[in-house]
Backbone as CSV, one residue per row, in Angstrom:
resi,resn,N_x,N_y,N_z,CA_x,CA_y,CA_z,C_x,C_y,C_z
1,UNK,-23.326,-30.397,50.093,-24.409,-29.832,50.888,-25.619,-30.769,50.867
2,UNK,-26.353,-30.593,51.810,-27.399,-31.615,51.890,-28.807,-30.522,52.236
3,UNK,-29.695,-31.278,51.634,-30.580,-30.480,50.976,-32.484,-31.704,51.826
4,UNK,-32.954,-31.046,51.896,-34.216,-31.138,52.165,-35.650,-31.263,51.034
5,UNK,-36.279,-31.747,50.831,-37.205,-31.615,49.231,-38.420,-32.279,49.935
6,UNK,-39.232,-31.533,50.087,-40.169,-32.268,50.411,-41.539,-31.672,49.003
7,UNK,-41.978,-33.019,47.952,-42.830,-32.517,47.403,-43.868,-33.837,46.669
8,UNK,-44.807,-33.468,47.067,-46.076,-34.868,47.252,-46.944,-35.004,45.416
9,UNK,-46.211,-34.490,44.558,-45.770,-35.125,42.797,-44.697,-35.877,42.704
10,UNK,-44.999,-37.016,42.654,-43.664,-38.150,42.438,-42.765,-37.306,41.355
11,UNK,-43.731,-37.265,40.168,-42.796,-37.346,38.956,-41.733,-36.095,38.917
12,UNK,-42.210,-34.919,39.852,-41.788,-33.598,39.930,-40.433,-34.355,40.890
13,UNK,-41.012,-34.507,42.174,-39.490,-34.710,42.777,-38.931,-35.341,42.343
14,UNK,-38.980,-36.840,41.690,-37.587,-37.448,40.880,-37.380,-36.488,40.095
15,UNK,-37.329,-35.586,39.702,-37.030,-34.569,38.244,-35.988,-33.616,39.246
16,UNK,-36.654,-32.582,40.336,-35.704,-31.902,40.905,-34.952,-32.718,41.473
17,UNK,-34.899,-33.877,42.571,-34.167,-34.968,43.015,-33.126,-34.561,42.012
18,UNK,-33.198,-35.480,40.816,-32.334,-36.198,40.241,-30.975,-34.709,39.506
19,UNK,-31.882,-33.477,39.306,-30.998,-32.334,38.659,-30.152,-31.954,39.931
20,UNK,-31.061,-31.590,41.417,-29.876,-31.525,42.518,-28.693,-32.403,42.671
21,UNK,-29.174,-33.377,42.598,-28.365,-34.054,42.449,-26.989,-34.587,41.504
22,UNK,-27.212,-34.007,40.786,-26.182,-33.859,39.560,-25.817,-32.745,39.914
23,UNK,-26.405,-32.252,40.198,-25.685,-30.593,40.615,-24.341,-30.974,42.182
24,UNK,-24.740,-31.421,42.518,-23.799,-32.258,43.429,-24.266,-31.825,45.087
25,UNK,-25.705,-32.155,44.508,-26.067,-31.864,46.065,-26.574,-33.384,46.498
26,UNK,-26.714,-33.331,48.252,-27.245,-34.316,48.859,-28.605,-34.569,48.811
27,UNK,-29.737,-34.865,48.649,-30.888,-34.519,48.753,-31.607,-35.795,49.384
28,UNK,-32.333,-35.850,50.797,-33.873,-36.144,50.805,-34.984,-36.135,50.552
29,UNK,-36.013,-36.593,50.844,-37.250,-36.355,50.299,-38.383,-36.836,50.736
30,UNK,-39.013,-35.829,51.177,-40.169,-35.838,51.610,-41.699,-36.331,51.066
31,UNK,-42.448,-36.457,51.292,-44.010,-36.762,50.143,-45.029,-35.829,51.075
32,UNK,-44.914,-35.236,52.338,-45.729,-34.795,52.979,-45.145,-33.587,53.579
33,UNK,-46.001,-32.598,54.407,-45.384,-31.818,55.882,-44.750,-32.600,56.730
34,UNK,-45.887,-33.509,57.552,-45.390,-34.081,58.772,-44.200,-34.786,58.258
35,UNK,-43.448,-35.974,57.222,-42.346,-36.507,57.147,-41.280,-35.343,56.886
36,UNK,-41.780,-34.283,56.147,-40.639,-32.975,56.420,-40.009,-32.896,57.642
37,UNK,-41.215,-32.469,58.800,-40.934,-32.042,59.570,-39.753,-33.295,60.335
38,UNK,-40.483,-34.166,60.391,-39.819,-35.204,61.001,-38.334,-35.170,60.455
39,UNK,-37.663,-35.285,59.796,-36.712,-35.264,58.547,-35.407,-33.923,59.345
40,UNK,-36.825,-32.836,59.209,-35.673,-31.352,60.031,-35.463,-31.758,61.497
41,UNK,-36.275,-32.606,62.023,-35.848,-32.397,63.580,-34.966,-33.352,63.959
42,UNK,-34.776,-34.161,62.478,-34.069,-35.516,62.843,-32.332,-35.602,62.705
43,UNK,-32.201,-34.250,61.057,-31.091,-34.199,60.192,-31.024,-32.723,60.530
44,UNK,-29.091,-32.449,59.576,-29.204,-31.227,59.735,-28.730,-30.909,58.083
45,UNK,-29.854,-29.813,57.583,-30.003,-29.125,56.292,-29.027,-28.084,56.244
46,UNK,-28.487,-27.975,54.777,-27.888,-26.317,54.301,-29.157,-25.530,53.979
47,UNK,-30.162,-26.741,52.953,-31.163,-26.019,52.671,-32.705,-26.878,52.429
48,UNK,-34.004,-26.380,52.961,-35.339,-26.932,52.339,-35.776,-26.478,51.813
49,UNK,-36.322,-27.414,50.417,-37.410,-26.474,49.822,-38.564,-27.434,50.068
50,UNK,-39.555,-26.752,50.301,-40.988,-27.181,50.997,-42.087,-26.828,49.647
51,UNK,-42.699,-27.894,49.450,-43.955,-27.597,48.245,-45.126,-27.067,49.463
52,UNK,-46.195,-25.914,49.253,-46.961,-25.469,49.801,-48.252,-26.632,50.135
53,UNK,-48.673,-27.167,48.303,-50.232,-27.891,48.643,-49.351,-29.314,48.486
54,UNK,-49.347,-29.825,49.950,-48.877,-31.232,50.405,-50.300,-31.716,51.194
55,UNK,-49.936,-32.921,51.017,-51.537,-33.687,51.996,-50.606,-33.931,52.965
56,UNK,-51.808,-34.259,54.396,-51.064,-34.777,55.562,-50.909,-33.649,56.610
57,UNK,-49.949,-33.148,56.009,-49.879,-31.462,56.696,-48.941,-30.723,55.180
58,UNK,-49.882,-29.236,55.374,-49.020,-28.584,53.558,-47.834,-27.938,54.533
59,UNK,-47.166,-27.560,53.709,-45.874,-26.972,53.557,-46.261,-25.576,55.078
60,UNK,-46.898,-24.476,54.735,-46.974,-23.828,55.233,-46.699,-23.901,56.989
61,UNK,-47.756,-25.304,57.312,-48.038,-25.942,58.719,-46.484,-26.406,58.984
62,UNK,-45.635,-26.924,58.175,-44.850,-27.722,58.591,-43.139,-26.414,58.621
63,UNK,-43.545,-25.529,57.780,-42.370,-24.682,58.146,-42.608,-23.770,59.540
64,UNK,-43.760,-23.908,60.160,-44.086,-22.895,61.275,-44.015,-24.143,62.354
65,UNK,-43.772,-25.261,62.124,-43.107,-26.251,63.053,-41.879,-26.386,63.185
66,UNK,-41.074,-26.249,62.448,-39.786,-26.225,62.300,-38.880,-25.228,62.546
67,UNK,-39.608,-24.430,62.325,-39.214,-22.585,62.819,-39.370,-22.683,64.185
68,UNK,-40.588,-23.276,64.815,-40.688,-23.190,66.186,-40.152,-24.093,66.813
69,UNK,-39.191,-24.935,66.303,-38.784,-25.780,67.053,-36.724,-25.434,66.907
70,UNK,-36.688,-23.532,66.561,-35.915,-23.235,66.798,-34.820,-23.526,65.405
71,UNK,-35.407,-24.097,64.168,-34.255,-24.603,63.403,-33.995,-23.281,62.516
72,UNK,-33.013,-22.703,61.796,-33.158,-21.396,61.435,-32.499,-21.757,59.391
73,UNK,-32.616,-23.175,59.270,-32.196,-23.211,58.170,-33.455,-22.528,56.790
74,UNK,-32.207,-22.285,55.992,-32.858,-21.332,54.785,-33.887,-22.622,54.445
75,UNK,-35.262,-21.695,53.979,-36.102,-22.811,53.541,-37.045,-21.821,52.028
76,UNK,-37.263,-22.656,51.052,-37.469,-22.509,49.710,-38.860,-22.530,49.744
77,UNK,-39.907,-22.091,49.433,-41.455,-22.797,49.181,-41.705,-22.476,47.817
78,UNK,-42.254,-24.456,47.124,-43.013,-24.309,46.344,-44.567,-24.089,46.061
79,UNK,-44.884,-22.978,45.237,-46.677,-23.061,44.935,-47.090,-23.287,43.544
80,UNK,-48.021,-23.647,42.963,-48.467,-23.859,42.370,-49.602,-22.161,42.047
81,UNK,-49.604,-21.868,43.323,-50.828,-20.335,43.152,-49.840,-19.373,43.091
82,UNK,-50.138,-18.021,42.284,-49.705,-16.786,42.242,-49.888,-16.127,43.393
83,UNK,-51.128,-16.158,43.974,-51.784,-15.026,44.869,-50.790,-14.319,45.524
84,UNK,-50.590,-13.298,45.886,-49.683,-12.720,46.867,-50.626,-12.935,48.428
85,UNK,-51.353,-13.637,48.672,-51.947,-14.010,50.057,-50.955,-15.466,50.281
86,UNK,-50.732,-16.239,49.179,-49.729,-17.468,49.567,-48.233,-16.933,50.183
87,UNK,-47.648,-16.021,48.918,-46.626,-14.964,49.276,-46.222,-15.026,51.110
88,UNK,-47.325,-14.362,51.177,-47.163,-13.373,52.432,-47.786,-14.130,53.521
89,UNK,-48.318,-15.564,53.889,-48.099,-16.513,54.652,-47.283,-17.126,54.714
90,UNK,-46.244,-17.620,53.403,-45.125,-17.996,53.561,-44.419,-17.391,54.307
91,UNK,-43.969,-16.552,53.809,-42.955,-15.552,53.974,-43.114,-15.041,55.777
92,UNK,-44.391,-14.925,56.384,-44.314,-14.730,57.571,-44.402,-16.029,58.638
93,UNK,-44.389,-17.356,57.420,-44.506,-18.839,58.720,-42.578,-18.703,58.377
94,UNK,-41.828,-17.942,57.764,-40.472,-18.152,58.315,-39.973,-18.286,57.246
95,UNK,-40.480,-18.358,55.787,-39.872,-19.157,54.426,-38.891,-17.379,54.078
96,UNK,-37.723,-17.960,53.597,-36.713,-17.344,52.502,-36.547,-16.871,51.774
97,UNK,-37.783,-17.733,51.049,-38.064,-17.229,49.083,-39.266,-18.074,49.132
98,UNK,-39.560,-17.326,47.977,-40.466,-19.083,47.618,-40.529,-19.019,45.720
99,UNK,-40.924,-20.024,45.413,-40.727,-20.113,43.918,-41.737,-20.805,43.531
100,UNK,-42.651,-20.248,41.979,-43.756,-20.726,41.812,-43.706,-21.473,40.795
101,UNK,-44.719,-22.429,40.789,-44.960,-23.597,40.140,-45.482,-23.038,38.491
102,UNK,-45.079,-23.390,36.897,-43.554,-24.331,36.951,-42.759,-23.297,36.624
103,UNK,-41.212,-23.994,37.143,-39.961,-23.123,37.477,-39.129,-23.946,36.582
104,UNK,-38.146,-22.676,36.228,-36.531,-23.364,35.573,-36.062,-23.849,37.099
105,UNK,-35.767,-25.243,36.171,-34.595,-26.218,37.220,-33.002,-24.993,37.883
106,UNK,-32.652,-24.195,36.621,-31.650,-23.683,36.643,-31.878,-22.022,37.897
107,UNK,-33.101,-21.608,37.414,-33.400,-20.950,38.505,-33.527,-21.273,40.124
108,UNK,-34.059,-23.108,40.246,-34.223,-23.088,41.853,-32.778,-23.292,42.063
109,UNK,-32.059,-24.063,41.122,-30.536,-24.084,41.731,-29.805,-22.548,42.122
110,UNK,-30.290,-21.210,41.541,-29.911,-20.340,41.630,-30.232,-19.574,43.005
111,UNK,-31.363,-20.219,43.493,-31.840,-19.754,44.737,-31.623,-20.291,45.535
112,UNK,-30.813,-21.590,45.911,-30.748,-22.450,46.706,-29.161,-22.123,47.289
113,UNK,-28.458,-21.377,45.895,-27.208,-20.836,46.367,-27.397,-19.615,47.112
114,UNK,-27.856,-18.800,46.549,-28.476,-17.307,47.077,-28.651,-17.586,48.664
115,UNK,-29.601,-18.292,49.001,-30.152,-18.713,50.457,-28.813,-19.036,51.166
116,UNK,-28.366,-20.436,50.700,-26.934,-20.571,51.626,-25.959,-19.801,51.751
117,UNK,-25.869,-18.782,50.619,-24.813,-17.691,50.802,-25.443,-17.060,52.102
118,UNK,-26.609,-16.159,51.954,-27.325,-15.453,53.030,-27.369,-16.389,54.189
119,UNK,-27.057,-17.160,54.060,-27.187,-18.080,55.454,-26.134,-18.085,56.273
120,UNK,-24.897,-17.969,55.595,-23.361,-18.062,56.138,-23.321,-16.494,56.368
121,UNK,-23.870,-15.709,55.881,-23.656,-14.198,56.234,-24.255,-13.552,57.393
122,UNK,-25.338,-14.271,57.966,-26.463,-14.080,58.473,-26.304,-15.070,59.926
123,UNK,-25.395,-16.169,60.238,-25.412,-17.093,61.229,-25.341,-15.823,62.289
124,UNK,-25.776,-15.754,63.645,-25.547,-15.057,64.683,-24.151,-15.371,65.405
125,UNK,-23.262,-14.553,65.575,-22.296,-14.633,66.241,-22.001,-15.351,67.754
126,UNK,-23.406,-15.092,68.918,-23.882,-15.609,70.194,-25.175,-17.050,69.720
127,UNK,-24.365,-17.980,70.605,-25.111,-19.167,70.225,-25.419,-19.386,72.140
128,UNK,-27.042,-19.803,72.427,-26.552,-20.043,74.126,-27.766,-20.971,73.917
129,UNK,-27.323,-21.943,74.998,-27.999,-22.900,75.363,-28.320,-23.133,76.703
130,UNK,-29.221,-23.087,77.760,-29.245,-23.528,79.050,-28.323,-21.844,79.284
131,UNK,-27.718,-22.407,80.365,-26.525,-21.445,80.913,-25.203,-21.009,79.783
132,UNK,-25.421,-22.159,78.985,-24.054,-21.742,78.078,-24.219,-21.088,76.787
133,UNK,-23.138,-19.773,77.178,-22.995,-19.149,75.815,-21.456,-19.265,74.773
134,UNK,-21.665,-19.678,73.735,-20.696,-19.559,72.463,-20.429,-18.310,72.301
135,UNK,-19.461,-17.493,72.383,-19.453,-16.145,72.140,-18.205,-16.788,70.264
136,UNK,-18.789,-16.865,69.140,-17.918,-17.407,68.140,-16.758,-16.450,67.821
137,UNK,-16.702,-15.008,67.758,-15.908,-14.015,67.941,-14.767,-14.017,68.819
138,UNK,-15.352,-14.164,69.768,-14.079,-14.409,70.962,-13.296,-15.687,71.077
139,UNK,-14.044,-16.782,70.603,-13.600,-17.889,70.742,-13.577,-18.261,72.082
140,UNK,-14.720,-18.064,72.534,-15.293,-18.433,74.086,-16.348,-19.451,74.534
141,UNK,-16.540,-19.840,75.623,-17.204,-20.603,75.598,-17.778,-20.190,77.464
142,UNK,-18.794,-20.184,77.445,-19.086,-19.424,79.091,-20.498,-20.141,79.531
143,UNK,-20.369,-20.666,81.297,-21.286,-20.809,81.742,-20.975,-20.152,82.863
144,UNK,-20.497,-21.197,83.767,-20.182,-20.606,85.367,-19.175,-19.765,85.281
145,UNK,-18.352,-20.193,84.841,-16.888,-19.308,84.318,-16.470,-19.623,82.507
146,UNK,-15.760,-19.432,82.385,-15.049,-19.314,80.849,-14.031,-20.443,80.540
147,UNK,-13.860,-20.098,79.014,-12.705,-21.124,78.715,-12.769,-20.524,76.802
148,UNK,-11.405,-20.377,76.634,-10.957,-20.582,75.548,-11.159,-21.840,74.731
149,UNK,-11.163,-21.389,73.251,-11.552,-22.733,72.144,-10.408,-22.743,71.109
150,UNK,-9.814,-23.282,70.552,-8.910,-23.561,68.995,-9.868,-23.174,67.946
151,UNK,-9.916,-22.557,67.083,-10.491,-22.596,65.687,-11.663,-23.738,65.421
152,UNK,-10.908,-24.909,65.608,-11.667,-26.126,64.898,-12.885,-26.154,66.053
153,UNK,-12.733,-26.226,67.659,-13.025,-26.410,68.419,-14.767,-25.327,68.213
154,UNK,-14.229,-23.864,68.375,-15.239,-23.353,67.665,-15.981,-23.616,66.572
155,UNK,-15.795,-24.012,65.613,-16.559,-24.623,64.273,-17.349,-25.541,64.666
156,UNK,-17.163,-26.463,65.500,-17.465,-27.680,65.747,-18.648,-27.266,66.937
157,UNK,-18.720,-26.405,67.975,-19.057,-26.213,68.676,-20.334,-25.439,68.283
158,UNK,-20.077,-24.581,67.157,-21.050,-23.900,65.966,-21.851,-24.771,65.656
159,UNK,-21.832,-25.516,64.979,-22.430,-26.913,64.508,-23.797,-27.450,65.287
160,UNK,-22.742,-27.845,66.188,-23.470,-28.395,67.083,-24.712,-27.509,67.641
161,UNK,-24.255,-27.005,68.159,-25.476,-25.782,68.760,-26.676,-25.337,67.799
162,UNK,-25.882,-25.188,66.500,-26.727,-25.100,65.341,-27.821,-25.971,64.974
163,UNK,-27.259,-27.488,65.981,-28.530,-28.761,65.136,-28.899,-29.103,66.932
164,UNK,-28.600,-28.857,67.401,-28.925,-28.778,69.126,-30.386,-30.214,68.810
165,UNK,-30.062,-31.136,69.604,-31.151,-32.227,69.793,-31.438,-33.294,68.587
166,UNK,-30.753,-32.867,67.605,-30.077,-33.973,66.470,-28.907,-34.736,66.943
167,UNK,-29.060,-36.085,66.312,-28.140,-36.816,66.251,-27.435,-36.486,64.482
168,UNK,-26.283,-36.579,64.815,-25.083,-36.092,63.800,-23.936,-37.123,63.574
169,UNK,-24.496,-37.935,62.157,-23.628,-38.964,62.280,-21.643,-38.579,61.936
170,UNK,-21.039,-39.338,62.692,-19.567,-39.367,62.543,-19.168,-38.617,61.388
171,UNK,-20.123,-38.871,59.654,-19.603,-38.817,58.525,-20.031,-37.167,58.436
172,UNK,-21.182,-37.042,59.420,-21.822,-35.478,58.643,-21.248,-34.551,59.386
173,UNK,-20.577,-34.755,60.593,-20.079,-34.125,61.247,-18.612,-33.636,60.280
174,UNK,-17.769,-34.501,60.264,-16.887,-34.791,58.804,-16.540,-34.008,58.163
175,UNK,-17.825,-34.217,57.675,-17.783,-33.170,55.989,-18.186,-31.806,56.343
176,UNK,-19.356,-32.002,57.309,-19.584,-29.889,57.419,-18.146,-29.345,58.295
177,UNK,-17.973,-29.804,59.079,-16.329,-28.948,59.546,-15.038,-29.015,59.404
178,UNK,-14.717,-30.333,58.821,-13.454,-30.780,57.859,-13.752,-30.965,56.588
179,UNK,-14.528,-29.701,56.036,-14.619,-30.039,54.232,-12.722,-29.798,53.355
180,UNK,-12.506,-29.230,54.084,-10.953,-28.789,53.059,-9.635,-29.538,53.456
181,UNK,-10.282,-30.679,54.967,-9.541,-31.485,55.138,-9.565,-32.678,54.751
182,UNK,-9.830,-33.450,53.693,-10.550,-34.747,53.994,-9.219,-35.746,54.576
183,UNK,-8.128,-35.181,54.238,-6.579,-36.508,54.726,-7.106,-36.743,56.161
184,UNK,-7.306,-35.466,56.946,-7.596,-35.644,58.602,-8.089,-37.116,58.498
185,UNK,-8.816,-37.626,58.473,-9.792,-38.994,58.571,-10.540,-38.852,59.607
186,UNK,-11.928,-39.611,59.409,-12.989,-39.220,60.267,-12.526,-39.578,61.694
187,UNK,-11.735,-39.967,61.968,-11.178,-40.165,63.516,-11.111,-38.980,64.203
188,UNK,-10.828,-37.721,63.144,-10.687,-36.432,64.052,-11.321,-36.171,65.012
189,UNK,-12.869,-36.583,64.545,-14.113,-35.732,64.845,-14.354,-36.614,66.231
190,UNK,-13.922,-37.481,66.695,-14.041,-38.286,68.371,-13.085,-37.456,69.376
191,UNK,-11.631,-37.135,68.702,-10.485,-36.023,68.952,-11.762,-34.365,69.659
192,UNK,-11.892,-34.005,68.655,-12.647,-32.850,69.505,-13.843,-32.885,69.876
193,UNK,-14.597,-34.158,70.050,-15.781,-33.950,70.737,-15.182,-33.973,71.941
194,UNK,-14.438,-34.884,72.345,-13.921,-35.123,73.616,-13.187,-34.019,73.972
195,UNK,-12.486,-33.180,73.300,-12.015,-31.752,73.939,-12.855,-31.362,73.774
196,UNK,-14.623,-30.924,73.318,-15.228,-29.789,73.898,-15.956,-30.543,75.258
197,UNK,-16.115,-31.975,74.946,-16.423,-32.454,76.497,-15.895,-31.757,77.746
198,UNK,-14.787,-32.170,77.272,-13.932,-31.692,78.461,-14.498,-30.011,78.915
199,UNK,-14.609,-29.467,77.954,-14.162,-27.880,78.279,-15.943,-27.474,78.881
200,UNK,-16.935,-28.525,78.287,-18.311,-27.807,78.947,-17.907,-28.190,80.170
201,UNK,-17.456,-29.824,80.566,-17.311,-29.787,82.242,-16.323,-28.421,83.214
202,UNK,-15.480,-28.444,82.195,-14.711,-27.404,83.026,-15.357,-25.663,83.445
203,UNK,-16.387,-25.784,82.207,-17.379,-24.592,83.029,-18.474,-24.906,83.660
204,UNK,-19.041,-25.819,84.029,-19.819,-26.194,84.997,-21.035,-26.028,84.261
205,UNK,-21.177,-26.249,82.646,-22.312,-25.940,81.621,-23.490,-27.482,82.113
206,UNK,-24.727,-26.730,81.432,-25.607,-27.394,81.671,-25.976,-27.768,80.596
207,UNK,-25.149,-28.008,80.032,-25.227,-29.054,78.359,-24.214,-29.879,78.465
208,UNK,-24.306,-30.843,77.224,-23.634,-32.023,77.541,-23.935,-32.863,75.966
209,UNK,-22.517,-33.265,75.664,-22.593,-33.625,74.272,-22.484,-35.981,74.608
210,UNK,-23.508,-36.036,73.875,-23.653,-37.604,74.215,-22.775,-37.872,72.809
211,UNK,-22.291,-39.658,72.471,-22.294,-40.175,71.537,-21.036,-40.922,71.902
212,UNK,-20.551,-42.022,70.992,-19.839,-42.809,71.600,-18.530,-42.289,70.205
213,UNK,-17.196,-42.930,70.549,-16.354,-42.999,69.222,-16.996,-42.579,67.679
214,UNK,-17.699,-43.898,67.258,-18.304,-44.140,65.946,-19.459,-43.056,66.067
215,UNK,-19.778,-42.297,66.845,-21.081,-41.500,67.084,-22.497,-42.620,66.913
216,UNK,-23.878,-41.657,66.756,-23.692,-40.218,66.288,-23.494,-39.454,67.596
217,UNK,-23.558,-37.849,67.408,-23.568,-37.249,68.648,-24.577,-36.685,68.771
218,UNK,-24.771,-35.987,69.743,-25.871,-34.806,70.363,-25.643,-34.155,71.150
219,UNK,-25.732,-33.021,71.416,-25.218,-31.646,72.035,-27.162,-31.333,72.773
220,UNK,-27.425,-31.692,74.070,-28.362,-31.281,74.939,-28.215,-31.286,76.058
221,UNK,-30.025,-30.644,76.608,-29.640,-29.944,77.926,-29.537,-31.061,79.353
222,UNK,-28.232,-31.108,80.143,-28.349,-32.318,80.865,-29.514,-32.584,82.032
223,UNK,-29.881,-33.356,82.437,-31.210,-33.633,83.476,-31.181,-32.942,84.561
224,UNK,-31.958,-31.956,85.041,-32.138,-31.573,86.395,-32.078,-32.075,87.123
C-alpha cells in the first residue's frame, strides 16, 4: 500500500517514514500543504496522513483541496493541539480520524488499517464520469448504450475512475489490481487497457483512457 505523509518536523517524519515503512508500507513525503496537495493530485493513495500546523499551506487548507478536487481517499490528521475546535475543523474539511501529537507509532499503524478497511467497505458501487456510468455490481459500463465487463475489466475500470486525471504508472497499476497475481507480468495491464478502450468507444463514452504500452495511463474527459 502506498501511503501519503506529509509532516514539516524532519526528525518526526524520518521516524514515522522509516516505522511505515518497515511495516511494509510505501510512503511519500511531504514538508508542506501545497507539496501534499500536489503529491494527491499527482499519485494515487490507500492512505494520508496530513500534520495540521504545516507552513506554506497547514494541513487543514490542503485536505479541503483535495476533497474538492473530488479525491475520496482516507486521510489521517496530525495535531499537536487538543482543542476540540481543531477536532471539528478537521473532521468537517473531510479528515477520517485524526491523531494527536505525541502518538504510539503502533497506534497510527492501527489507524491507518482501520481507515483502509473502512475504505474498501465504503467505495460507492456507481462510479460516473461525463456521460459514463460504472454500474460495479452489474458489471456494466453505460453511456449511449451499454456493454458488459470481465471481473478484471471491472477492477481496473474501478481504479481508474477512482484516480480520474492521474497518471498511473504501468507498475502501480500492477500491483493495485493484480496483487494475488504477480506470475501475470506487467504486460497484462496494456492487455486490458486496450479492452476497456475498446469498450468506452463502443458506447459512444465521453471519456477516454490515454497512455502508451509502457504507460503511464489516464482515464479523462475527451475534448469538446
Amino acid at each position: 500500500m502506498r501511503l501519503l505523509l506529509a509532516e514539516d518536523e524532519g526528525q518526526l517524519a524520518r521516524a514515522v517514514a522509516t516505522v511505515l515503512e518497515h511495516t511494509g508500507y510505501e510512503v511519500d513525503r511531504a514538508e508542506n500543504g501545497s507539496e501534499a496537495v500536489k503529491l494527491a493530485q499527482t499519485h494515487s493513495y490507500d492512505c494520508m496522513i496530513l500534520d495540521i500546523m504545516m507552513p506554506v499551506m497547514d494541513g487543514i487548507e490542503a485536505l479541503t483541496r483535495i476533497r474538492a478536487g473530488g479525491d475520496v481517499t482516507p486521510v489521517i490528521l496530525l495535531t499537536a493541539k487538543a482543542e476540540v475546535e481543531d477536532r471539528i475543523s478537521g473532521l468537517d474539511a473531510g479528515a477520517d480520524d485524526y491523531l494527536t501529537k505525541p502518538f504510539a507509532m503502533g497506534e497510527l499503524v492501527a489507524r491507518i488499517r482501520s481507515a483502509t478497511r473502512r475504505k474498501s467497505a465504503y467505495t460507492p458501487r456507481i462510479f460516473k464520469m461525463g456521460k459514463l456510468v460504472l454500474d460495479k455490481d452489474r458489471q456494466e459500463l453505460r453511456a449511449e448504450n451499454s456493454i458488459r465487463l470481465s471481473g478484471r475489466e471491472n477492477e481496473l475500470m474501478e481504479y481508474l475512475l477512482l484516480n480520474r486525471d492521474k497518471d498511473l504508472t504501468r507498475d502501480e497499476v500492477f500491483r493495485r489490481v493484480w496483487p494475488e497475481n504477480p506470475e501475470e507480468g506487467e504486460e497484462i495491464v496494456w492487455v486490458y487497457v486496450s479492452y476497456l478502450k475498446a469498450k468506452l468507444q463502443a458506447v459512444s463514452a465521453d471519456v477516454e483512457i490515454t497512455g502508451s504500452r509502457q504507460g503511464p495511463y489516464r482515464i479523462r474527459k475527451t475534448a469538446s
